[in-house]
Each structure stands twice: as structure tokens, then as C-alpha cells.
C-alpha positions as CSV (number, residue, x, y, z in Angstrom):
1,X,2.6,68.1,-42.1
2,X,3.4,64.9,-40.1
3,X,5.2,62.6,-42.1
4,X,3.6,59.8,-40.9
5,X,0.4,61.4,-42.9
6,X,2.2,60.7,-46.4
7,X,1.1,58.1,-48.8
8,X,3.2,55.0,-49.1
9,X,5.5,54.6,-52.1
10,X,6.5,51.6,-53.2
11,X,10.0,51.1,-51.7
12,X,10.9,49.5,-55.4
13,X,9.6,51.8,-58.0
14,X,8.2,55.1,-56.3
15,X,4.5,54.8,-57.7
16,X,1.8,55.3,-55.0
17,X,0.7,52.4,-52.9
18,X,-3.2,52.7,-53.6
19,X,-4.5,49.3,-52.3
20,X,-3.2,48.4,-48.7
21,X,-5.2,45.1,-49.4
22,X,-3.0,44.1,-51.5
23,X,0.4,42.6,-50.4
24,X,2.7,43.8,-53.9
25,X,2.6,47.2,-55.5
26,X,0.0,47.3,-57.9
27,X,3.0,48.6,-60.5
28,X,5.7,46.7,-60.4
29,X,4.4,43.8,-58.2
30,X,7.3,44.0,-55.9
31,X,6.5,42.7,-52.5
32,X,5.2,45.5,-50.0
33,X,6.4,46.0,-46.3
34,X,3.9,44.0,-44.0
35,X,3.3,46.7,-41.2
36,X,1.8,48.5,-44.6
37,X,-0.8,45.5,-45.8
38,X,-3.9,45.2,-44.1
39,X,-5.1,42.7,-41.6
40,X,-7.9,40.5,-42.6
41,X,-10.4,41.6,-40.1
42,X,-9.9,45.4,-41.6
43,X,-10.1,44.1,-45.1
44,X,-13.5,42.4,-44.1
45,X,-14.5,45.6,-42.8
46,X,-13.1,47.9,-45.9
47,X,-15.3,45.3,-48.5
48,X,-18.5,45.2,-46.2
49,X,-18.7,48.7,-46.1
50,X,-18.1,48.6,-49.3
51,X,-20.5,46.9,-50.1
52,X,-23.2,48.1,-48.8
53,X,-22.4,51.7,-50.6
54,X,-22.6,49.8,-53.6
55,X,-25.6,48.2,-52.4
56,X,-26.9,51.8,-51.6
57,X,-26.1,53.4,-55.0
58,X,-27.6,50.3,-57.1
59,X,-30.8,51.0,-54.9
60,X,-30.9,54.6,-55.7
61,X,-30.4,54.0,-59.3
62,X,-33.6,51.7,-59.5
63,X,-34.8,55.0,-58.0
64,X,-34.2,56.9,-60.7
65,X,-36.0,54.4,-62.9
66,X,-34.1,56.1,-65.9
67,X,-33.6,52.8,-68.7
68,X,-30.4,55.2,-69.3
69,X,-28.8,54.5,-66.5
70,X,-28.3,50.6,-65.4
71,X,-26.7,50.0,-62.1
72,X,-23.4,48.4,-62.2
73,X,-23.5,44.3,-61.9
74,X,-21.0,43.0,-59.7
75,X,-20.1,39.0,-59.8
């Protein structure tokens, strides 16, 4: 495996980095190297897509038409 393949780590406290949009660890809050945060225009492309999957998935539940199972509201 190419060690450029491996998750980040939080250079302060180890735990996985799991949102590059964020610019601290979502642990510890310690601030994240820059070359690992993403750039606005990916960001804008990470929450339109999705978006639309949620858009997608809310559409499919009115499908279903089951009073069980309520799509997710998002503010």
C-alpha cells in the first residue's frame, strides 16, 4: 500500500481526520495542516453533490409513500 493512500491523523492527538472541510480535528480541535483542508471550490462541489443525493433520497422516500418513514428535514 502507498502511504500516501492512508488516512490523516491528527498530528496532535492520533484520532482520524474525517472531515477535510474542516480546518481543526474534529477531536481535539487542534489546528490541521493546510495542504490537508480543502479548497473552497472542492468544498462547494463535496456539499452540492451532496446535496443533490440527499435531494435524491428525500424524493424516493415520498416514493415509498410509507407514513413510517419521513424523509430527513434539513435547515
Amino acid at each position: 500500500m502507498d502511504l500516501s493512500e492512508l488516512p490523516h491523523r491528527c498530528p496532535k492527538c492520533n484520532a482520524l481526520v474525517v472531515d477535510r472541510r474542516s480546518p481543526v480535528c474534529t477531536t481535539c480541535r487542534a489546528a490541521l495542516p493546510k495542504d490537508w483542508i480543502m479548497t473552497p471550490k472542492q468544498t462547494a462541489k463535496v456539499e452540492a453533490i451532496d446535496q443533490e443525493i440527499r435531494a435524491e433520497h428525500a424524493a424516493a422516500m415520498k416514493v415509498l409513500n410509507n407514513p413510517w418513514i419521513q424523509p430527513v428535514k434539513m435547515p
